[in-house]
C-alpha positions as a printed Julia matrix, in Angstrom:
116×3 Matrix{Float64}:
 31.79  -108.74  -17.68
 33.49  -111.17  -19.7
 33.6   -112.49  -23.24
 30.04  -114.81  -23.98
 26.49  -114.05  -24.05
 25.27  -110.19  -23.57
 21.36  -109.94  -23.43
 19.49  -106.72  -24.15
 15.24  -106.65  -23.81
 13.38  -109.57  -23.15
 11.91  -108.59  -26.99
 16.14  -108.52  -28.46
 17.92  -111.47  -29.18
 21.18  -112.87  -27.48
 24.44  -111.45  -28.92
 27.87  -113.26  -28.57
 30.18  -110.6   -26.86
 34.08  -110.97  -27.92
 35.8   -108.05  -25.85
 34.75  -105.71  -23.23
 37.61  -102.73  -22.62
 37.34  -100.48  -19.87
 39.38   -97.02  -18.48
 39.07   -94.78  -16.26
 39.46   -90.76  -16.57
 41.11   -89.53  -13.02
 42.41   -86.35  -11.58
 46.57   -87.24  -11.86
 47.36   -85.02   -9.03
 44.3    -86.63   -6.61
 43.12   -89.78   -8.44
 39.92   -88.95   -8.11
 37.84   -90.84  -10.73
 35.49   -88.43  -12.52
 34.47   -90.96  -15.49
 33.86   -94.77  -16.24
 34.2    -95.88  -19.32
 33.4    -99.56  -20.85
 32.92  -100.33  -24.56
 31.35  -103.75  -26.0
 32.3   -105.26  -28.99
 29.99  -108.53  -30.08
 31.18  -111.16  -32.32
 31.22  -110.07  -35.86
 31.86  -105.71  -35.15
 35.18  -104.29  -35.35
 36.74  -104.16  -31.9
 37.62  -100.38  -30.97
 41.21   -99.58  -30.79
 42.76   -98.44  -27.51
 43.24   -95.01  -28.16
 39.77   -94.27  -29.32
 38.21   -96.42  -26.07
 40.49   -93.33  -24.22
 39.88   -90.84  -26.45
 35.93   -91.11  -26.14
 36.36   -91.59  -22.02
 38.19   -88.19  -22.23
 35.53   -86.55  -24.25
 32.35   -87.69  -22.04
 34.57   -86.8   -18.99
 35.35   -83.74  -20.68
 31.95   -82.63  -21.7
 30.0    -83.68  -18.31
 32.74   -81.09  -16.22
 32.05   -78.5   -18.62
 28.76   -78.81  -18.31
 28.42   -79.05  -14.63
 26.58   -82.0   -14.56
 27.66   -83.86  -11.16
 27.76   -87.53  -11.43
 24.78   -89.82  -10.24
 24.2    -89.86   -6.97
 26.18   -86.58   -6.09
 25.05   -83.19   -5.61
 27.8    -81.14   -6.78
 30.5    -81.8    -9.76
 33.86   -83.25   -8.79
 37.0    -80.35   -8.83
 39.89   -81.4   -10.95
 43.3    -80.22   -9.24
 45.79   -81.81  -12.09
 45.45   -83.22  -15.55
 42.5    -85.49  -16.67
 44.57   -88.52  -17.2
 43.14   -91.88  -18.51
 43.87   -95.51  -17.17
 43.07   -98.63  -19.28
 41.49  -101.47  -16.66
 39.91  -105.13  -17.41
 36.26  -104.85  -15.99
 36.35  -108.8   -15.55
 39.2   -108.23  -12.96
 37.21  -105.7   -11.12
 34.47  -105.16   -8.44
 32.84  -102.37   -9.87
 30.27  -102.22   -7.1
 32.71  -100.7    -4.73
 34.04   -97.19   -5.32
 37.73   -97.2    -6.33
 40.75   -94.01   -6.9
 44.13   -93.97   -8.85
 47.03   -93.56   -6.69
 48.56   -91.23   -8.26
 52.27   -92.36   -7.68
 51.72   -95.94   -9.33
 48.83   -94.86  -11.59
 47.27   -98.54   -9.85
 43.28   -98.78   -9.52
 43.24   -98.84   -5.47
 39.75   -99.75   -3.47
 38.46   -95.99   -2.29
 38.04   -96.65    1.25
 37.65   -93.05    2.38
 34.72   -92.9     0.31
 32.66   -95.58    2.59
């Protein structure tokens, strides 16, 4: 998504969006993604610093593996075998139909393609 108009209900009005940031929470030593994280900010909020977008990510991430909720559309919850570890990424630049991982060496976003 990218900076202009962000509609809600058909009963809500338009709102002009001015930033969308977006990171990922990931297993370092697998870079499996166990969280996806996007805030909006619309024209006329304050725009969420970096560090909190991260710091929230790590707490839902956080809270759903304690709670051994699995994520939708899976049966069981994901194992961590490192650190959670977060990863800031620009959801305009991204697909995020398709599944993607971290690799782990270069900390990139990679396409998943052992998950198809």
């Amino acid at each position: 998504m990218e900076p202009g108009s962000y509609g809600g209900n058909a009963a809500s009005t338009d709102h002009v969006v001015s930033s969308v940031k977006g990171c990922v929470v990931f297993d370092s030593a697998t870079g499996v993604i166990q969280h996806v994280h996007q805030v909006v900010t619309i024209e006329g909020a304050e725009e969420t610093a970096d560090d909190e977008v991260a710091n929230r990510a790590l707490a839902f991430a956080r809270e759903r593996l304690e709670s051994g909720t699995a994520l939708p559309g899976e049966a069981t919850v994901r194992s961590v075998e490192g650190e959670l570890a977060v990863l800031p990424f620009d959801p305009a630049e991204l697909d995020l139909s398709r599944p993607y991982r971290v690799d782990p060496k270069t900390r990139l976003l990679v396409p998943d393609d052992r998950a198809s």
